[in-house]
C-alpha positions as CSV (number, residue, x, y, z in Angstrom):
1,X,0.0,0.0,0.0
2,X,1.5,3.3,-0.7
3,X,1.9,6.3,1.4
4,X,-0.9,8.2,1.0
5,X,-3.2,5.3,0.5
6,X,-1.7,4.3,4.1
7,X,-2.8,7.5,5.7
8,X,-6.6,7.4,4.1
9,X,-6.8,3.8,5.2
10,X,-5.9,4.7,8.7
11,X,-7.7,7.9,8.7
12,X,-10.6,5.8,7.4
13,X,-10.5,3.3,10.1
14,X,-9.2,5.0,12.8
15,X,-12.7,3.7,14.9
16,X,-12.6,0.5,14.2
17,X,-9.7,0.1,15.6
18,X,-8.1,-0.9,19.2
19,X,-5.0,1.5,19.3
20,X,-3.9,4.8,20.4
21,X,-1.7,5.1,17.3
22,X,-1.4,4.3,13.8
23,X,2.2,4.4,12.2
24,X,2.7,4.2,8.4
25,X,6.0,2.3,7.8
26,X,7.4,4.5,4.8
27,X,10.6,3.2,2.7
28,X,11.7,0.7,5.3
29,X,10.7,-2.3,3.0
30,X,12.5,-0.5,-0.3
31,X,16.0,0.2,1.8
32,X,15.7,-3.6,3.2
33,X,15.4,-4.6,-0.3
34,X,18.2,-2.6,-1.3
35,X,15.9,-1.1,-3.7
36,X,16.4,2.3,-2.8
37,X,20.0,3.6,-1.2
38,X,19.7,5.0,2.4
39,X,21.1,8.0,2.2
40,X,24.9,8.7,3.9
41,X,25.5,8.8,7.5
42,X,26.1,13.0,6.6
43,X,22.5,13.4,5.7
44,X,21.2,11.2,8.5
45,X,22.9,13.5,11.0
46,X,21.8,16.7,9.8
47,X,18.1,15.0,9.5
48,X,18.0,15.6,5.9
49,X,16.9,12.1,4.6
50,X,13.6,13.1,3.4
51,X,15.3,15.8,1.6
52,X,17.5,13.5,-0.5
53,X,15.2,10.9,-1.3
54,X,13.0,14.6,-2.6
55,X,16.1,15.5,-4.4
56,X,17.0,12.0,-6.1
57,X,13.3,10.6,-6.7
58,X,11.7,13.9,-7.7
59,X,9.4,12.9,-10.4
60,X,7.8,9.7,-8.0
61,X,7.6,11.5,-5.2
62,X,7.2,15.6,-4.8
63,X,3.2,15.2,-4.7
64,X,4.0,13.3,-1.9
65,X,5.9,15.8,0.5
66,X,5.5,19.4,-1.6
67,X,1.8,18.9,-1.8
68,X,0.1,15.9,0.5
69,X,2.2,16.5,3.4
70,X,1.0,19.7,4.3
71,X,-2.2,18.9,3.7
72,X,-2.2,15.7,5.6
73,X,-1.1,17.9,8.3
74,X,-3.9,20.0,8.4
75,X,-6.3,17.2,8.3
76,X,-4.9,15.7,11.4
């Protein structure tokens, strides 16, 4: 399930379930696959990750945190 289909299923559920939080894994399964590179221990450290995966997967994924992500904020 992709991110944003993630966040509207858990929105969309959110009653029906029996938690006090809902996490959406993210990437974890694509860097444990080795099919995307986590980016360098540099970027790590200066929390930048999200940026670099931004700047190297642009066309995938700028809808995603330019356009969703503030918006998913809001919703919340």
């Amino acid at each position: 399930m992709t991110a944003s289909k993630q966040e509207k299923w858990s929105k969309d559920n959110e009653h029906q379930l029996e938690t006090k939080s809902i996490r959406a894994i993210g990437a974890v399964f694509d860097f444990c696959a080795g099919s995307v590179e986590i980016p360098s221990q540099f970027w790590i450290r200066l929390k930048l990750e999200l940026f670099i995966r931004l700047v190297e997967e642009t066309q995938r994924i700028w809808r995603r945190y330019l356009y969703y992500g503030p918006f998913f904020c809001i919703w919340y």
